[in-house]
C-alpha positions as CSV (number, residue, x, y, z in Angstrom):
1,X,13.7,28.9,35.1
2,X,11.2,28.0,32.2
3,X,9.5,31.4,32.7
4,X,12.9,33.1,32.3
5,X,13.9,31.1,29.3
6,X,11.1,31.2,27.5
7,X,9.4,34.8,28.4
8,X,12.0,37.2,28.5
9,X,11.9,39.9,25.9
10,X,15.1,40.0,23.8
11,X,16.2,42.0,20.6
12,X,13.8,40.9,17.6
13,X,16.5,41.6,15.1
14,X,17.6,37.7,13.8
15,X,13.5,37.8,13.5
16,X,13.0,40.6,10.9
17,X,16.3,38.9,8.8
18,X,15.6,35.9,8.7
19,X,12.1,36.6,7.4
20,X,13.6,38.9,4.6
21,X,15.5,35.6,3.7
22,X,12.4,33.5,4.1
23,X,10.8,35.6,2.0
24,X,13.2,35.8,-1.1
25,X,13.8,32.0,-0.7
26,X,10.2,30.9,-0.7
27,X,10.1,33.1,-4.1
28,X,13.1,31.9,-5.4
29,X,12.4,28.2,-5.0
30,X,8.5,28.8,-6.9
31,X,9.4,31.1,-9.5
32,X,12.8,28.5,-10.0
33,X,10.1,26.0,-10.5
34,X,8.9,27.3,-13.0
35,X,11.8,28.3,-14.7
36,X,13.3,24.5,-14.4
37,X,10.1,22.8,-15.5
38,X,9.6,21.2,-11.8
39,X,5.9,22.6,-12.2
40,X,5.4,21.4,-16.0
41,X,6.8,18.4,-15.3
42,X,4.9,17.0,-11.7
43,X,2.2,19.3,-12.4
44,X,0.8,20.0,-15.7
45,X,2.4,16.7,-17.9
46,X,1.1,13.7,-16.1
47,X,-2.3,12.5,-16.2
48,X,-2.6,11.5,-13.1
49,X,-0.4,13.4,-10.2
50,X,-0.1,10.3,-7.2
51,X,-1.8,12.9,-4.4
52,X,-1.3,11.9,-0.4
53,X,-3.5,8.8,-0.1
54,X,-6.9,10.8,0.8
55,X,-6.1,13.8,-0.4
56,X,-7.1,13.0,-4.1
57,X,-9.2,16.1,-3.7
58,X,-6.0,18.6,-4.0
59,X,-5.7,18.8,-7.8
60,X,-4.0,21.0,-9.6
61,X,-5.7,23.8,-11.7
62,X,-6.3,22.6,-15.2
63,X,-4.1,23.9,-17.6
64,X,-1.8,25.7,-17.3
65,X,-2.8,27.3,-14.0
66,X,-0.2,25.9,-12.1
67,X,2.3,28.7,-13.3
68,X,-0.2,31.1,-12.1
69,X,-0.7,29.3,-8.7
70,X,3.2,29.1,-8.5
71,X,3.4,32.8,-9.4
72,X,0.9,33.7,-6.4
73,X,3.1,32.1,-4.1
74,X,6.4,33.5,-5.3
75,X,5.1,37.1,-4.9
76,X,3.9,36.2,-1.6
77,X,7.5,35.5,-1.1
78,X,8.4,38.9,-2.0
79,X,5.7,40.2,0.1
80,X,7.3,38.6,3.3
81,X,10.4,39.5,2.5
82,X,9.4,43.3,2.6
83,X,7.0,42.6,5.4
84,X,4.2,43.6,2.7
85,X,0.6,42.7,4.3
86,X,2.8,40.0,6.6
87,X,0.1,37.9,7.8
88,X,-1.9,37.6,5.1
89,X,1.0,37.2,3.0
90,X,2.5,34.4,5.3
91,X,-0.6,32.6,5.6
92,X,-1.6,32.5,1.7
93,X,2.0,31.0,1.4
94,X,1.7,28.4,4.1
95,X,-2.1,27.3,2.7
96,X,-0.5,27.2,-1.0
97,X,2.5,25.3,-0.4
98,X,0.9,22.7,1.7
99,X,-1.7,22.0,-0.9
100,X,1.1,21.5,-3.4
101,X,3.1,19.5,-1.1
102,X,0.0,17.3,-1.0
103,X,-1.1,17.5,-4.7
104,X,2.0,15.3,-5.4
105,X,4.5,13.0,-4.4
106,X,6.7,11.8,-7.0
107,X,9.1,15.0,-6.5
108,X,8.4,13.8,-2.2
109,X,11.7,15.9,-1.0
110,X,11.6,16.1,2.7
111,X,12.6,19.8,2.7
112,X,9.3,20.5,1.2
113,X,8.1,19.1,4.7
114,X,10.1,21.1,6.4
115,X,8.7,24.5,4.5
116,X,5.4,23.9,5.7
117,X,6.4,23.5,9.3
118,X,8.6,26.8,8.9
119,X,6.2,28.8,7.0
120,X,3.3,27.7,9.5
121,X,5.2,28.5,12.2
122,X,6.1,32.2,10.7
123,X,2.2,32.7,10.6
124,X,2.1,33.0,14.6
125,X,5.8,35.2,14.4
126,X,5.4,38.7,14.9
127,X,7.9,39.1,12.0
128,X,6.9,42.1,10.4
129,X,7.4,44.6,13.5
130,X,10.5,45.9,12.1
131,X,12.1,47.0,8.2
132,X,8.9,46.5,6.6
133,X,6.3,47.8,4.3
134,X,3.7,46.8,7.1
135,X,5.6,49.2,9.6
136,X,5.7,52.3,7.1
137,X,2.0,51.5,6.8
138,X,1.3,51.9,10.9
139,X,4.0,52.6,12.9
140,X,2.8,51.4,16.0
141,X,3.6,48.1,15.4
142,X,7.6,48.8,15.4
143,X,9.0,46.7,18.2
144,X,12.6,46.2,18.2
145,X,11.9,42.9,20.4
146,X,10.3,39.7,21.1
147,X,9.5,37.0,23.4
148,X,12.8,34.4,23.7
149,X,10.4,31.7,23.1
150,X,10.7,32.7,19.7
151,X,14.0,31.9,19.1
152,X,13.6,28.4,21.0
153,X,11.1,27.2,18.9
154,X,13.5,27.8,15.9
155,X,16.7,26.4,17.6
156,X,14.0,22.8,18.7
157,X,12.3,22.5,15.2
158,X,16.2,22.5,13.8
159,X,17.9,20.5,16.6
160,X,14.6,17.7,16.3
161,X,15.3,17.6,11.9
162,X,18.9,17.1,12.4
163,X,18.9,14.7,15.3
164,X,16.8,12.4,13.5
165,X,18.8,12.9,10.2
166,X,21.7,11.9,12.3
167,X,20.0,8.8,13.8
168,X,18.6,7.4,10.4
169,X,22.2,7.4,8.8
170,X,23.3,4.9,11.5
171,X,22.5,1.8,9.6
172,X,24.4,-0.5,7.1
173,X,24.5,0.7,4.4
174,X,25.4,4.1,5.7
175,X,28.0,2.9,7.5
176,X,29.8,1.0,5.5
177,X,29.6,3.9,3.0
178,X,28.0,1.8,0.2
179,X,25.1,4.2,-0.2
180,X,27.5,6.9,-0.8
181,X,29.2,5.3,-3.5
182,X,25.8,4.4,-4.8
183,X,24.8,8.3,-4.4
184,X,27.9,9.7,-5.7
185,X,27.6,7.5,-9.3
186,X,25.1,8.9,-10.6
187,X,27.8,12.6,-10.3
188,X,30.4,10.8,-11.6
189,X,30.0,13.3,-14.9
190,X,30.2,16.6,-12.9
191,X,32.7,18.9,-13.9
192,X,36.2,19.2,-12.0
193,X,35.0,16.9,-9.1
194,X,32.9,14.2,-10.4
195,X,35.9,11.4,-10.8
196,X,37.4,12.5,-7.1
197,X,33.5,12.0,-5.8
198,X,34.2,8.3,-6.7
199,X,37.4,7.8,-4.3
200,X,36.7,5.5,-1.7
201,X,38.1,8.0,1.1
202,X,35.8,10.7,0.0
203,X,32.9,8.2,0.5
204,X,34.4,7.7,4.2
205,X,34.5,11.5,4.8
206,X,31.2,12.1,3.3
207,X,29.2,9.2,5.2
208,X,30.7,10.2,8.3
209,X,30.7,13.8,8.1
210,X,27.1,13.4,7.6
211,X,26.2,11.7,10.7
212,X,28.8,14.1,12.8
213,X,27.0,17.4,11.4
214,X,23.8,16.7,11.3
215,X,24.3,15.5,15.3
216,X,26.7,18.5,16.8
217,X,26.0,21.4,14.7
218,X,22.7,22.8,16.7
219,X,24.6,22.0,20.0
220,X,27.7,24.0,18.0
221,X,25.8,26.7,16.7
222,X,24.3,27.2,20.3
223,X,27.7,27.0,22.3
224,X,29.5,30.5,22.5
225,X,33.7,29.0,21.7
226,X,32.7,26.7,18.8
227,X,29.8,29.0,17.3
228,X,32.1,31.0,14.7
229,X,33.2,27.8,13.4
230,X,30.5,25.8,13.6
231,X,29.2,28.5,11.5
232,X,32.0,28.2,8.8
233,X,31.4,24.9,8.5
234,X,27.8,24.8,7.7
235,X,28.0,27.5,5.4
236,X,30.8,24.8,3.6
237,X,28.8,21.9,4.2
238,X,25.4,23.6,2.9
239,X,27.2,24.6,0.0
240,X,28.8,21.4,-0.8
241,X,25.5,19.2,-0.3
242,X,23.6,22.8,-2.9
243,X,26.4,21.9,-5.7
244,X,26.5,18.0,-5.7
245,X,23.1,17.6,-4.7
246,X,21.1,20.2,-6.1
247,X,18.8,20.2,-3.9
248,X,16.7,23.7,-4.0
249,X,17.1,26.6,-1.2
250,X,17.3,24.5,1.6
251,X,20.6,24.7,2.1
252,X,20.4,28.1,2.0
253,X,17.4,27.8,4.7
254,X,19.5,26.8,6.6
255,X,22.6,29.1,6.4
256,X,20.3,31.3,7.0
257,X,18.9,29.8,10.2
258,X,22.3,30.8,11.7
259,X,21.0,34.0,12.8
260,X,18.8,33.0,15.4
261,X,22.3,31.5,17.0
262,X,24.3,34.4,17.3
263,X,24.0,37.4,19.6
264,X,21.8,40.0,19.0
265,X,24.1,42.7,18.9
266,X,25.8,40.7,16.2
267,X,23.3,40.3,13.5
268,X,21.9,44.1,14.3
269,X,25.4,45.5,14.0
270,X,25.4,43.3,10.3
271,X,21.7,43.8,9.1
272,X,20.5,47.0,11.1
273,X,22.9,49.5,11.4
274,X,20.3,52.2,12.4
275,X,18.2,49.9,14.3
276,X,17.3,51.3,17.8
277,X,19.0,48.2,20.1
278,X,16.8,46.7,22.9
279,X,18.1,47.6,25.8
280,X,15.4,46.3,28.3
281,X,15.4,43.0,30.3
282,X,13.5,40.9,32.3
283,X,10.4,38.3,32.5
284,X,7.1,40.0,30.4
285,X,4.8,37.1,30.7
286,X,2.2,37.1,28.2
287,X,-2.0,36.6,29.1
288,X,-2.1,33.9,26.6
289,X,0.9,31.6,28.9
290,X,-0.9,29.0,29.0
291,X,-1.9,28.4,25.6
292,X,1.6,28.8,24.3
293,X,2.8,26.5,26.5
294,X,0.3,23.9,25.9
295,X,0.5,24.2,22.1
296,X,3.7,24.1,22.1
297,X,4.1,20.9,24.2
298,X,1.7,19.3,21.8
299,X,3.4,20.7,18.3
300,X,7.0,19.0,19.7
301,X,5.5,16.1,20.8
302,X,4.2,15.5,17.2
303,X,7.2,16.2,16.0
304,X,9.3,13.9,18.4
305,X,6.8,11.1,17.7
306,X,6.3,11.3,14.0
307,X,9.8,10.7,12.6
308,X,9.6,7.3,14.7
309,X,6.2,6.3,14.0
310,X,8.5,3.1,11.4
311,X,8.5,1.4,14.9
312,X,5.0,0.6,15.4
313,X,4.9,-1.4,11.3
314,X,6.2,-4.9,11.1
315,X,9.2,-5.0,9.1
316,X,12.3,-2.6,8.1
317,X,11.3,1.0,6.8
318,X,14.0,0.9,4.6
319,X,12.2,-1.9,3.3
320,X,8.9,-1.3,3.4
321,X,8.6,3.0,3.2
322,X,5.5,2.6,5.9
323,X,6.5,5.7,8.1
324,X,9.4,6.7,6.1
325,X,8.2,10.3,5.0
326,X,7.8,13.0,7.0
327,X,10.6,11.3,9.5
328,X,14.2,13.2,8.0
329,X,15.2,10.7,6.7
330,X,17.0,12.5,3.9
331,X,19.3,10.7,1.3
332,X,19.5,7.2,3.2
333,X,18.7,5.0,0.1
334,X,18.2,4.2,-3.8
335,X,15.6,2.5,-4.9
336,X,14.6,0.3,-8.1
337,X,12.1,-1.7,-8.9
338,X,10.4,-4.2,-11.6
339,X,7.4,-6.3,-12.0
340,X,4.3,-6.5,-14.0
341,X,1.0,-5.0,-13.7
342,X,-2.1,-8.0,-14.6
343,X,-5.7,-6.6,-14.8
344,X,-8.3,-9.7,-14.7
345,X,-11.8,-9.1,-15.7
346,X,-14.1,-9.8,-12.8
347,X,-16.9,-11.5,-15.5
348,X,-15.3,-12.3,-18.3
349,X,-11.8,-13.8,-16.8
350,X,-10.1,-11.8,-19.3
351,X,-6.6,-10.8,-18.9
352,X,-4.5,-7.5,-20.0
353,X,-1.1,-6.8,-19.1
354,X,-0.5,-3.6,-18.5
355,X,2.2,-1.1,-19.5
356,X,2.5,1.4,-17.3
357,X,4.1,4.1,-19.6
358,X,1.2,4.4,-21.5
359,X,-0.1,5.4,-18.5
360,X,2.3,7.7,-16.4
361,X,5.1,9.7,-16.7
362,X,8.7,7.9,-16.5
363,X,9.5,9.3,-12.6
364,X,5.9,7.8,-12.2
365,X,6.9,4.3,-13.4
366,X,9.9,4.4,-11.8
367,X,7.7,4.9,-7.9
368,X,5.0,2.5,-9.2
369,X,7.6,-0.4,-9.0
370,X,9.4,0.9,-6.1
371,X,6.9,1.9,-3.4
372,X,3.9,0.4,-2.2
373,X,1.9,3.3,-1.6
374,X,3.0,4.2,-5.6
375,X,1.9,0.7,-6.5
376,X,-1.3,0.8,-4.7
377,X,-2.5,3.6,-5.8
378,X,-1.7,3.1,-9.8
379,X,-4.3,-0.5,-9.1
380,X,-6.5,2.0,-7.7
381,X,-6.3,4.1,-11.0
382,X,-6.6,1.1,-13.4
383,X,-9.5,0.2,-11.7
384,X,-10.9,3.5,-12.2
385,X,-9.6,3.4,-15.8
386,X,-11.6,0.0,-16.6
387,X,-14.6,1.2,-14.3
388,X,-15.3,4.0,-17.4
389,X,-15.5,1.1,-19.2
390,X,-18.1,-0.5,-17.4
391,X,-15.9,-3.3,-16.7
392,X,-14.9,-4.9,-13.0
393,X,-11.6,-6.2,-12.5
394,X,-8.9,-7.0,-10.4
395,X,-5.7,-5.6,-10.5
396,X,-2.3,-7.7,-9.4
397,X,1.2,-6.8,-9.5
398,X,3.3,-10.0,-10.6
399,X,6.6,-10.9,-10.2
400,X,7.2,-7.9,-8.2
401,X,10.9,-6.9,-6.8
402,X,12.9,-4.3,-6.3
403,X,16.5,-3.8,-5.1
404,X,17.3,-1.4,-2.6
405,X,21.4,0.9,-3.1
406,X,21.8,-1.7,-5.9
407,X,21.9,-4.8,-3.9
408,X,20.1,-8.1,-5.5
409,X,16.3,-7.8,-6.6
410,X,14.3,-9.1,-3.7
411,X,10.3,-9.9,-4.2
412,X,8.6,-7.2,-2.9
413,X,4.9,-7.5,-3.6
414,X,2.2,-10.6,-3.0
415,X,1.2,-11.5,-6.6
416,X,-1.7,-13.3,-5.3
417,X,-2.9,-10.0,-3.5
418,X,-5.9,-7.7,-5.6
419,X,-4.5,-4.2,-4.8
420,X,-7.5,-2.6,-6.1
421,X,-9.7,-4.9,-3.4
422,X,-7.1,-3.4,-0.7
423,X,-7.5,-0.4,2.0
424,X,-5.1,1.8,2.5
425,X,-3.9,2.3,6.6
426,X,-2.0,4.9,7.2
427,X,-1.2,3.2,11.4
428,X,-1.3,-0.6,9.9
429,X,1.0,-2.9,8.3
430,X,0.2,-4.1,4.8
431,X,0.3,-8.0,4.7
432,X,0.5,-7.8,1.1
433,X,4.6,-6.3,1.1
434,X,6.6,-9.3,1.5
435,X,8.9,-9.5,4.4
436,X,12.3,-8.6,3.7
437,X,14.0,-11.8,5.2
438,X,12.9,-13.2,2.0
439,X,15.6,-14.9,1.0
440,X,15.0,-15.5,-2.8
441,X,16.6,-12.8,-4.5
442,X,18.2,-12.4,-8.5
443,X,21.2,-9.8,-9.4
């Protein structure tokens, strides 16, 4: 049964589409950030970029190289899209776009994430065996098919990033659809639909639309009688969440997973007109079983295990953010946050308060106060800051609270604590957050 689900040979053709959709995506969304400033802004502008904790040694080339880094990648987007040196070109991408996702987190977006699991999985897709440049080039490596296996990873990666969407809504604040009203505020200016987005019964049909979708429509997609509409209502849903949310090409990512849903027939007859049909059938398995088994087991179980990792940290991860990214949990809160940054002077005793804004840019303030990972690593800067100075200090964050979909402030960091004395864990819990059952809190 596994054998015939995973290594029968099927029609290739939702393959070669959806990496000429990949590829004019990927290029879309780098030379778009360009265009929009995203790269200027997170990039070039700010002094210091808040990197993953431990990768400090990503850093972005000085200048203005970052267009040219961004360029790189968004012609290695057109390069996959015409099947253009595939592998290389695939693999250049995926090495880029990880070391930007890690160079920065202030613009943290978890469908950045999800581009790096995609685009690393496309590296080990034979995705270039049919309408590309690569094929013109040496036509022996024309296949019009491909291991099912292929597919199912697809269809698992997707059904494992909406599940857990779908789980994480299922709290409070979700529920009750206060975080949508919170969500929708902030559009209350859009054109033609920004006063309706502030009805109470849109809040209801957005919050539980939300968890519905993101739960069914993999099962949907997958199941022959409700595929067409299932269909039709992602296209509307993706489209709605592109225009109010403005959230890049993923919801164009994911229209365009759609094609590894439908029948092969289908998307050939659509996309390949002239495309010779596989015709073939049976159970072709490969020498290398074994290993893509194996990795395979491991890659899911990663991927089942991450998104929960909240559990094993004391405390909320709503509250705290240990274990929140990299889990899909997409859109589930606002955050704010407030407090005051004290340097002491290890020998001297004396005493500067700091403002950050001298320091970072205003997204950058705005995490610093908000996130405990933001405000650690800032101490970690200052330190470094007064360190050129030959001077030792300590760095405290005082009076410390933030407020979480606009409920009242709540203290949120020990002022006693040094963050700059602190480690970092990336499996541990951080004494020095304050539990959330704190009950003193301010509006």
């Amino acid at each position: 049964m596994l054998h015939r689900l995973l290594f029968q040979r099927i029609d290739n053709s939702s393959l070669i589409i959806f990496r000429i959709f990949f590829g004019i995506l990927v290029s879309l969304e780098c030379f778009g950030a360009i265009a929009t400033g995203w790269v200027h802004r997170n990039l070039i502008a700010p002094k210091y970029k808040f990197p993953f904790i431990d990768f400090d040694f990503l850093q972005p080339l000085p200048g203005y190289g970052m267009y040219f880094y961004f360029g790189i990648m968004g012609l290695m987007g057109l390069f996959i899209a015409v099947g253009y040196r595939y592998r290389a070109s695939i693999i250049t991408f995926t090495i880029l776009w990880t070391a930007t996702y890690l160079m920065q987190k202030t613009a943290y977006n978890n469908h950045y994430y999800l581009l790096i699991l995609i685009s690393g999985i496309m590296c080990f897709f034979p995705a270039e065996r049919g309408s590309s440049l690569d094929v013109k080039r040496n036509p022996k490596l024309e296949s019009n098919s491909m291991y099912a296996y292929i597919k199912w990873i697809v269809v698992l990666q997707l059904l494992i990033v909406y599940v857990y969407a779908s789980i994480a809504k299922m709290y409070g604040d979700w529920l009750d659809f206060s975080t949508i009203e919170v969500l929708m505020r902030s559009r209350k200016n859009y054109w033609l639909v920004g006063e309706i987005l502030q009805e109470k019964w849109i809040h209801k049909i957005i919050g539980s639309v939300g968890i519905l979708f993101d739960l069914l429509i993999v099962p949907a997609l997958l199941w022959k009688p409700t595929r067409k509409v299932a269909f039709f209502l992602s296209v509307f849903f993706h489209l709605f969440n592109s225009i109010i949310f403005q959230i890049g090409i993923f919801p164009y990512l994911s229209i365009a997973f759609s094609v590894f849903f439908f029948e092969p027939e289908t998307i050939r007859k659509l996309f390949f007109k002239t495309k010779v049909p596989f015709m073939a059938s049976g159970i072709v398995i490969p020498k290398n079983k074994n290993m893509v088994l194996i990795t395979g087991a491991m890659y899911f179980t990663i991927q089942l295990l991450l998104p929960i990792r909240h559990y094993a940290f004391t405390d909320d991860v709503l509250w705290n953010e240990e274990g929140h990214r990299m889990s899909w949990r997409m859109m589930l809160r606002s955050r704010q946050g407030k407090g005051t940054f004290k340097v002491v002077d290890n020998d001297t005793k004396e005493e500067f308060i700091i403002q950050p804004k001298n320091y970072v840019s205003r997204g950058q303030e705005r995490k610093i106060f908000a996130y405990p990972d933001f405000a650690w690593q800032f101490a970690q800067y200052l330190e470094q800051e007064f360190a050129e100075q030959h001077r030792e200090v300590s760095v405290y964050l005082e009076n410390s609270k933030i407020s979480i979909n606009r409920k009242p402030y709540k203290p949120f960091i020990d002022p006693k604590t040094n963050l700059a004395a602190e480690e970092w864990y990336h499996t541990k819990h951080h004494n020095w957050i304050l539990p959330s059952n704190n009950h003193t809190s301010e509006n």
